[in-house]
N, C-alpha and C positions, 0 to 999 in steps of 0.2 A: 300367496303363490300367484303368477302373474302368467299368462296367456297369451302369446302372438297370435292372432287372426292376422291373416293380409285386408288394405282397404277395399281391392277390389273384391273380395268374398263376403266382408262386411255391406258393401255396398248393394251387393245383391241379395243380403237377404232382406235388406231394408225397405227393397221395392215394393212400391203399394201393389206391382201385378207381374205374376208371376208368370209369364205365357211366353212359348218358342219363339215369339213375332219379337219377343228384346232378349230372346236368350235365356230367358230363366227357365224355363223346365226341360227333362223332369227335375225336380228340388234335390239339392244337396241332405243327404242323411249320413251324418257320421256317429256312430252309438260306439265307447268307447268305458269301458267299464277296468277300474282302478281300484285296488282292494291293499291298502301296506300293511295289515297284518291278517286276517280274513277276512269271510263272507259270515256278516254275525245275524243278517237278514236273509233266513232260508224260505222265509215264502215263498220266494219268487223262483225257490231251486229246488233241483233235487239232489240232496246232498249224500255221495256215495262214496264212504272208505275204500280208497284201494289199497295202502299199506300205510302201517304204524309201526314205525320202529326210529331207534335213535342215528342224527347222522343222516337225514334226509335232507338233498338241497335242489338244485333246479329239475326241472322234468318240461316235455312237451309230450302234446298229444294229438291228434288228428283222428278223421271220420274219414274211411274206404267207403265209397259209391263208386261201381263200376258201371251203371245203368241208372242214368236219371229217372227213368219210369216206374225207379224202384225203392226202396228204403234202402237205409246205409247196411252195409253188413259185417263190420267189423272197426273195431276202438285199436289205434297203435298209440301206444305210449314207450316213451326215453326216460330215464329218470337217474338222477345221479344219488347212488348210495352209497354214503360213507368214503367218497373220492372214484367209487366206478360207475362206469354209465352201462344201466341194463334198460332190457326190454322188455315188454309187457304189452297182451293185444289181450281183447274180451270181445264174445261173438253181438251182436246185435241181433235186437233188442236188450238195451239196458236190464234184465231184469234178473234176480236174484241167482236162478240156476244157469245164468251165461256168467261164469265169473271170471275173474282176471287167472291168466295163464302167464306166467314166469317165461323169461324166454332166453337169450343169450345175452352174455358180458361182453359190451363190445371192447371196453379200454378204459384204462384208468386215466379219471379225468374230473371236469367242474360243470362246467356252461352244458348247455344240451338242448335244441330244439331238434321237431320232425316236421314235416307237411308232406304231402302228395302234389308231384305235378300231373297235369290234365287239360280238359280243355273244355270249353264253354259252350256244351248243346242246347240246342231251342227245344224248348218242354211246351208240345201242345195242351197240356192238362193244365204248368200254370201263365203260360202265355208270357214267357221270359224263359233267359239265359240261365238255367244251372250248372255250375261245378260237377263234371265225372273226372272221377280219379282213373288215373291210370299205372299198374303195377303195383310195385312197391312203395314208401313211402324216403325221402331221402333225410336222415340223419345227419345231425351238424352237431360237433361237438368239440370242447379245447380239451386235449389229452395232457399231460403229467408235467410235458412242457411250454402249456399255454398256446401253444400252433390250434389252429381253428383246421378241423378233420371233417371233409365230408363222405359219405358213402351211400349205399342203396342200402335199407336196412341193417340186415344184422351179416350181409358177405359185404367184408372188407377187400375184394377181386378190385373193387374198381374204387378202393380209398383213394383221397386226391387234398394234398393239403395246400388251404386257401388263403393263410395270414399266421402269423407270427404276434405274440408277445399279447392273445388277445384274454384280459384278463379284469373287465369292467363289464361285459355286457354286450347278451348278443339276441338277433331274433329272427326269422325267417318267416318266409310267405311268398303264393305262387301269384306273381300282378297279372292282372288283364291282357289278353289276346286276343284280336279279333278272327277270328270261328273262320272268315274267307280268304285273309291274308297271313301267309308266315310271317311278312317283314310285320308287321304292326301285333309287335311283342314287347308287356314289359318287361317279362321275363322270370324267371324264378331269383328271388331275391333273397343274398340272408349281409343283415348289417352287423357291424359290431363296434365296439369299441374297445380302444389297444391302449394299452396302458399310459400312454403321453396324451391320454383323455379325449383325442381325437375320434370320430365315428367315423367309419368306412362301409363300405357293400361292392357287393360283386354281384353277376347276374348270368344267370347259364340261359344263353339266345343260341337261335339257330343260327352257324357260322357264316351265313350269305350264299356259300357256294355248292354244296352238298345238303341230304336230308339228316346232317350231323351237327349236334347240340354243343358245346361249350360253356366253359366258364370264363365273362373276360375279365378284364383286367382291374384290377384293384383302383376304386374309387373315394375320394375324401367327400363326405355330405358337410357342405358350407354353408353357411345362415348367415345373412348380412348383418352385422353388428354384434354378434354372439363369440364373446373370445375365451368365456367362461369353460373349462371342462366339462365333458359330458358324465354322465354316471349311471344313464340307462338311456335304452333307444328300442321303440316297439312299431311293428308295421302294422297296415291296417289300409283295406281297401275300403273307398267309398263306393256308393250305389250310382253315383254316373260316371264308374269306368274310371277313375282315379284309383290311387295306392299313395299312400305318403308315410311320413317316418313320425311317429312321437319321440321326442328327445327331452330329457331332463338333465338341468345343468347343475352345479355341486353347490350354485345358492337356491335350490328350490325350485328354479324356474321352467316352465315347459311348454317346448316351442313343436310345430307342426310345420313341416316339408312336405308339400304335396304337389303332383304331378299335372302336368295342364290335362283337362277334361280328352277322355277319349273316342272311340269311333261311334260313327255313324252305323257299322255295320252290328254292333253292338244296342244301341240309343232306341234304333228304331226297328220295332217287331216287324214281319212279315205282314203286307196286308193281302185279304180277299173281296174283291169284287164280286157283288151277287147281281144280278141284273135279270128285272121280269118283263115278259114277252107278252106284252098287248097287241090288239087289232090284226092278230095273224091269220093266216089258212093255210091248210094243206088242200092240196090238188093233184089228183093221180094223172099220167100220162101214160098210155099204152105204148108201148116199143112193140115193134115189130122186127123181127130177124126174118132173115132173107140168106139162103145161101148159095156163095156164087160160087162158078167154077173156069176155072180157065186152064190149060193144059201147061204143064210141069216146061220149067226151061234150064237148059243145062249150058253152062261152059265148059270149053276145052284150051286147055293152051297147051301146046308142045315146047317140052327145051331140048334148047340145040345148043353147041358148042359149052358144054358145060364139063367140070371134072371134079369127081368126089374125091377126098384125098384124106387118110388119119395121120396126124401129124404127131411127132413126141412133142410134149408139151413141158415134161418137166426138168429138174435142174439137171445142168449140162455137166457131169464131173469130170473129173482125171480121176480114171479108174489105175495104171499105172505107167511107170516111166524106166526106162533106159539108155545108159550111153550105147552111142552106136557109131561105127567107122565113119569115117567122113571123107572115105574114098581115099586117102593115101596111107592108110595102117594106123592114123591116130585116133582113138578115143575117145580123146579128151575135147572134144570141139563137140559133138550134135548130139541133144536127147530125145529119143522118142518117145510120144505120150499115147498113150491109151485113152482115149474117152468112150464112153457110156453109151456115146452115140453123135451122130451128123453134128459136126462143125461148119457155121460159115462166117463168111466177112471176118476171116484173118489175115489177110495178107496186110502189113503194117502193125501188127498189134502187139508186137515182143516186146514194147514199152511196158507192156500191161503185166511182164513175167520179170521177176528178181527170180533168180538164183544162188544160194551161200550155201556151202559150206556148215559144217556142225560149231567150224569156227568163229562163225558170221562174216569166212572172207568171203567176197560177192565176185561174179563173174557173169559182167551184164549179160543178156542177150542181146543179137547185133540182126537176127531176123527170124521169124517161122513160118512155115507153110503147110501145107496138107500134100501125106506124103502119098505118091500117085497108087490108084487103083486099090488103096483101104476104104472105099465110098467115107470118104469125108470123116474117119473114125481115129485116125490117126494124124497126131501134129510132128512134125521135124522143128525143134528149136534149137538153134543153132548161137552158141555161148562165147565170150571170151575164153581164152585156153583154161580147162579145170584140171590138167593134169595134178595141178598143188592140191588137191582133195585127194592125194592120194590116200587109203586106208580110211578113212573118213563119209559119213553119209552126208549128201544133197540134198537141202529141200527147194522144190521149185515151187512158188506161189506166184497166185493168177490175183488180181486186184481189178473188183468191175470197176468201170466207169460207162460212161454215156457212149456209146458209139462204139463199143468192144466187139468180144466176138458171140456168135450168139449163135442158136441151138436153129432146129428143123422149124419150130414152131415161132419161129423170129424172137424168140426168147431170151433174155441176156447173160452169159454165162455168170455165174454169182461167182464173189470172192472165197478160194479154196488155196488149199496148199498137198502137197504127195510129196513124201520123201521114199530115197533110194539109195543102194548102195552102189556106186558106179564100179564096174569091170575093167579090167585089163589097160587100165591109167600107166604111166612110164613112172616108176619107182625114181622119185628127185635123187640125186648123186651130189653129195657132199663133199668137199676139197678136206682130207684129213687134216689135224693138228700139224702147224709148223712150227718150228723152231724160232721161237723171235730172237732175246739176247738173255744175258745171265751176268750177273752181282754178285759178289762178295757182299756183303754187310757184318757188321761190328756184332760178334758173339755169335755168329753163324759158321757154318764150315759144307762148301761146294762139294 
């Protein structure tokens, strides 16, 4: 079985000196542990049955730490029985009477990993960057039809499904962020691979524009010279702020994708300057108070020519409207409106009013004014002839614009509209039916 290393990761470790002055520290540490049928060396473990029964196939698990200053306080496990994928959590500490607790069925399905996303706190006790989890833990799993389903544990509220046809192999994990910037995010990562043997990953980052998370878009992982199909693919962060992919191809062979080295705000601890105080003295100086006095001074100003005034301030309406004579018995020419309160700067502004009809026929206005001795309360708008609305209601609408008419408080009348039934209009007179001509035709009888 054969290994891709890049030269230049070879090259570095090759260096007879290892110091930030050429870039090498801190050292690359990647621990990567492979087991194809178990762990038959439990020295080094502690090996704990969670369940035995027939029909057992993938499972994930993770460690809830909600406070880095603290132990972990709970085990979530996914696990696929017999084609459904359930859940299972056990309290922490590992020990006999915290045992596994059965939990819900989330869907029937194959693949199945979990992880917690979080963020990377500085632990004064071990003087580095630890993982606090936050919430819940997010569940990735291919359901009945091979679609890759993500969710927040065990509420499906917020399922979201991420790829199609994925039915080789899948894995997840949360990459590195730096702790003082959003943008410098690798992001929560889950890879897979889809049956045309190809690998892919998506990645839920903060969108750029809001404090709102995402999943973007569907990614193919390409290895220069690798045409081989894939057949598993596992993530895995290194210790200076990398994540890269393990991938194994269907002749045995297993290559490593990994991310160019990450931040500085990460790399490099907080430091404290202590500095001791030689050849110093203190020296007392007596202050003396002294209290003065000097007699109080006052100003006055007088106003003159001034005028206090309450103004209306708010919107200017058409409270209501009717036709009205227009001096020679007709009706059907002037309407008068009601407002709310003081109009000015209308003279010119009956552009501003349409008037129609219930039929949308229109009957421009030709001018309005403020009709004498209403203080400013009442407009006269005066119409093309609306006699033809006979029996029919009017609506008059007002349309702001710049420079319209406006209220006491220099205010601008906003766009409104009032409808009405107009009065005493001249009933239209129709010429009866005449007689045009008349036919004989074939099979008919006059």
């Amino acid at each position: 079985m054969s290994r891709y290393v890049p030269t230049a990761l070879k090259n570095r470790i090759h260096e007879q000196y290892r110091t930030p002055a050429n870039n090498s520290d801190p050292r690359l540490e990647v621990i990567i542990a492979r087991a194809r049928y178990s762990v038959t060396d439990t020295s080094q473990f502690q090996v704990d049955t969670i369940i035995e029964k027939e029909g057992l196939g993938d499972l994930g698990v993770d460690l809830k730490r909600e406070n880095i200053n603290k132990a972990p306080t709970d085990l979530y496990l996914v696990h696929d029985d017999n084609g459904s994928i359930k859940t299972m959590t056990r309290k922490m500490p590992a020990v006999p009477s915290n045992e596994w607790v059965e939990g819900a069925v989330i869907s029937a399905g194959s693949f199945c990993r979990l992880a917690f996303n979080g963020d990377w706190r500085w632990s004064e006790k071990k003087a580095k960057y630890l993982f606090e989890t936050e919430g819940d833990p997010f569940i990735f799993f291919t359901d009945a039809s091979d679609n890759l389903q993500v969710q927040t544990w065990e509420s499906d509220a917020d399922r979201e499904q991420l790829a199609t046809t994925v039915t080789v192999s899948m894995d997840c994990i949360r990459g590195w962020r730096e702790p003082k910037s959003t943008g410098n995010d690798q992001g929560f990562i889950v890879a897979y691979i889809k049956t045309d043997g190809k690998c892919y990953y998506r990645q839920y980052l903060w969108n750029g524009t809001s404090e709102e998370y995402e999943w973007q878009s569907e990614t193919a992982l390409t290895i220069t010279g690798v045409t081989d199909p894939f057949t598993k693919v596992e993530l895995f962060r290194t210790t200076d702020y990398r994540m890269g992919f393990t991938v194994t191809t269907d002749a045995d062979e297993v290559y490593w994708a990994i991310t160019s080295r990450q931040w500085a705000g990460l790399a490099v601890r907080p430091d404290t300057l202590e500095a001791a105080l030689t050849d110093y003295a203190i020296t007392r100086t007596l202050i003396t108070f002294i209290d003065a006095y000097s007699p109080e001074e006052s100003l006055e100003a007088a106003l003159t020519d001034y005028t206090l005034a309450r103004l209306f301030g708010g919107d200017l309406l058409m409270e209501s409207a009717e036709n009205i004579d227009n001096g020679s018995g007709d009706y059907g020419y002037k309407i008068e409106i009601t407002l709310n309160d003081q109009a000015f700067d209308v003279s010119g502004q009956h552009a501003k009013f349409s008037v129609e009809d219930e039929d949308t026929t229109s009957y421009p206005p030709t001018a309005v004014e403020i009709k004498t001795g209403t203080g400013n309360k009442v407009l006269i708008l005066t119409c093309a002839d609306f006699n033809g609305a006979y029996g029919k209601d009017i609506t008059i609408t007002y349309t702001y614009a710049s420079g319209g008419i406006t209220g006491e408080a220099d205010q601008d009348m906003i766009t409104q509209d009032i409808t009405f039934t107009p009065t005493d209009l001249v009933e239209p007179v129709y010429d009866p039916p005449a007689y045009d001509y008349a036919e004989n035709i074939e099979g008919s009888e006059l």
